[in-house]
C-alpha positions in Angstrom: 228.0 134.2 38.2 230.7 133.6 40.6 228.8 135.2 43.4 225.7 133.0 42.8 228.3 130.3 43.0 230.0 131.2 46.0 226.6 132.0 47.9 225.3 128.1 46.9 228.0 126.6 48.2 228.0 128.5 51.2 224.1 127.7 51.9 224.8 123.7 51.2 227.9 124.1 54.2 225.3 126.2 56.2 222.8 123.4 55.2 225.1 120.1 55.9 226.6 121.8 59.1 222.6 122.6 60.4 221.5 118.8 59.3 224.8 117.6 61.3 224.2 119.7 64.5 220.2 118.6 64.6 221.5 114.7 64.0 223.7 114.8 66.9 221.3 116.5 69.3 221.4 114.4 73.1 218.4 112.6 73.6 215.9 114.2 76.1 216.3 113.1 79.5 212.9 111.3 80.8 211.9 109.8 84.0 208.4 107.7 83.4 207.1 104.8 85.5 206.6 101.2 84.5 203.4 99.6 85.4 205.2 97.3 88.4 206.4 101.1 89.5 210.3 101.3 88.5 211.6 104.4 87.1 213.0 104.8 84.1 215.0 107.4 83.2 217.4 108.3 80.1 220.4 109.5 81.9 220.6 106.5 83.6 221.1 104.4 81.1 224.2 106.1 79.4 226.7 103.9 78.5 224.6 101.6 76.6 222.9 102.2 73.5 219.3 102.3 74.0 216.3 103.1 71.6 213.6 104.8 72.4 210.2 103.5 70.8 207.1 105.9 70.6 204.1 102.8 70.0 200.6 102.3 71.5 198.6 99.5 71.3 195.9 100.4 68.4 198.7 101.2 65.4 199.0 98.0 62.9 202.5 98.5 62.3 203.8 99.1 65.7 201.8 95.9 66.8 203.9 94.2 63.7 206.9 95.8 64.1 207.3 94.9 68.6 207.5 90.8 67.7 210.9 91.6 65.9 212.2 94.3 68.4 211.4 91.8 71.4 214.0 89.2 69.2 216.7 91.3 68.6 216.6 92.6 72.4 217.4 89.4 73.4 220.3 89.1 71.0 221.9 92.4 72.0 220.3 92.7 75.7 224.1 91.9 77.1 226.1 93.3 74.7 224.8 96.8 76.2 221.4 97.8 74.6 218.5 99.0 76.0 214.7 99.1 74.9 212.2 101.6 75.7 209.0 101.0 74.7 207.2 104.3 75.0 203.2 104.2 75.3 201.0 106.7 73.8 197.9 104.8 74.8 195.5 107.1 75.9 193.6 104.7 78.0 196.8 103.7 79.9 197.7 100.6 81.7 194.3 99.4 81.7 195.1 98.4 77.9 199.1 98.4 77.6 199.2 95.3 80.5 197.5 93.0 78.7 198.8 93.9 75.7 202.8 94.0 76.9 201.7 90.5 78.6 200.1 88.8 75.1 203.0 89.7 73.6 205.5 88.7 76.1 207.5 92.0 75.6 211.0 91.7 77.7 212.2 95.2 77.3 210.9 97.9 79.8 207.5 99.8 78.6 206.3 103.3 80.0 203.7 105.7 79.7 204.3 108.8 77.4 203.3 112.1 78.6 202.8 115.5 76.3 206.3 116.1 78.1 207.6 113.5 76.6 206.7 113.9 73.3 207.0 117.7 73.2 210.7 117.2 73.9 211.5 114.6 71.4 210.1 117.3 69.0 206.7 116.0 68.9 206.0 112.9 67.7 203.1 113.6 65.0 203.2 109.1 63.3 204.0 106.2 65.4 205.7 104.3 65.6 208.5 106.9 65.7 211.9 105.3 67.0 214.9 107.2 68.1 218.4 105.3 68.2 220.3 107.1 71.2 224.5 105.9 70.9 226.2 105.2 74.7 227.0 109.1 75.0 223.3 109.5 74.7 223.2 111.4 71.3 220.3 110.9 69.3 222.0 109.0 65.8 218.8 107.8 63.8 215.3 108.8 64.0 212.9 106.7 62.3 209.2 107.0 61.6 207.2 104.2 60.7 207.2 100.6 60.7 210.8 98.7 60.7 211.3 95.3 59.8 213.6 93.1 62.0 216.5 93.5 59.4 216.7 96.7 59.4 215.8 97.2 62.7 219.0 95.1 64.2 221.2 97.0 61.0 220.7 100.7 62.9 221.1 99.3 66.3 224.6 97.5 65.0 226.1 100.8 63.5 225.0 102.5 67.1 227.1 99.8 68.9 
């Protein structure tokens, strides 16, 4: 009995210390193009916290959830966060434009590649949102839609 006991709390320390490590993994460098041609790439932006937001154009909630990221980017814009709207569109600029344009959308948006995605560990639902801290470790990954609230309560405890 005392085994079984030892061996289950050596697999939830193995377990929490595993869950810790993959929580604190850096965020995987990118370097993808906006439409007016800029680069944008991850490393550069260390020192601010920055989220990373896997969307396209077609998906209901990311369409719902943009309005409210667009808001509190330009609450925290100067207090050292960074947007990245990440396009999966398949059909490319041709429909993101318009789209970034109806919508007004102030914070950079790029193309994804499979590159992309493969690195941030595939991204199989959108909109999937990573929460990268001024070091550039990845704190919070979240999949599906986000209201505002809770939206601008992750991006507070990355500050």
């Amino acid at each position: 009995m005392r085994s079984t006991g030892r061996a289950a709390a050596l697999w939830i320390t193995i377990t929490l210390f595993v869950g810790a490590a993959i929580a604190q993994d850096r965020a995987p460098n990118f370097s993808l193009m906006t439409s007016s041609g800029q680069t944008v790439e991850l490393k550069k932006l260390q020192g601010k916290a920055v989220v990373v937001n896997f969307w396209a154009t077609w998906c209901g909630p990311c369409r719902a959830e943009i309005p409210g990221m667009a808001e509190i980017y330009g609450k925290y814009k100067d207090k050292g966060v960074e947007i990245v709207g990440v396009s999966l569109d398949d059909r490319g600029w041709s429909v993101v434009n318009p789209f970034v344009q109806k919508l007004g959308i102030p914070y950079p948006v790029v193309l994804g590649n499979d590159q992309v995605v493969q690195a941030y560990g595939g991204i199989d639902a959108i909109p999937t949102t990573f929460f990268v801290d001024k070091k550039g470790t990845v704190v919070k990954k979240h999949v599906g839609y986000m209201s505002k609230d809770d939206f601008e309560k992750i991006l507070r405890s990355v500050l």
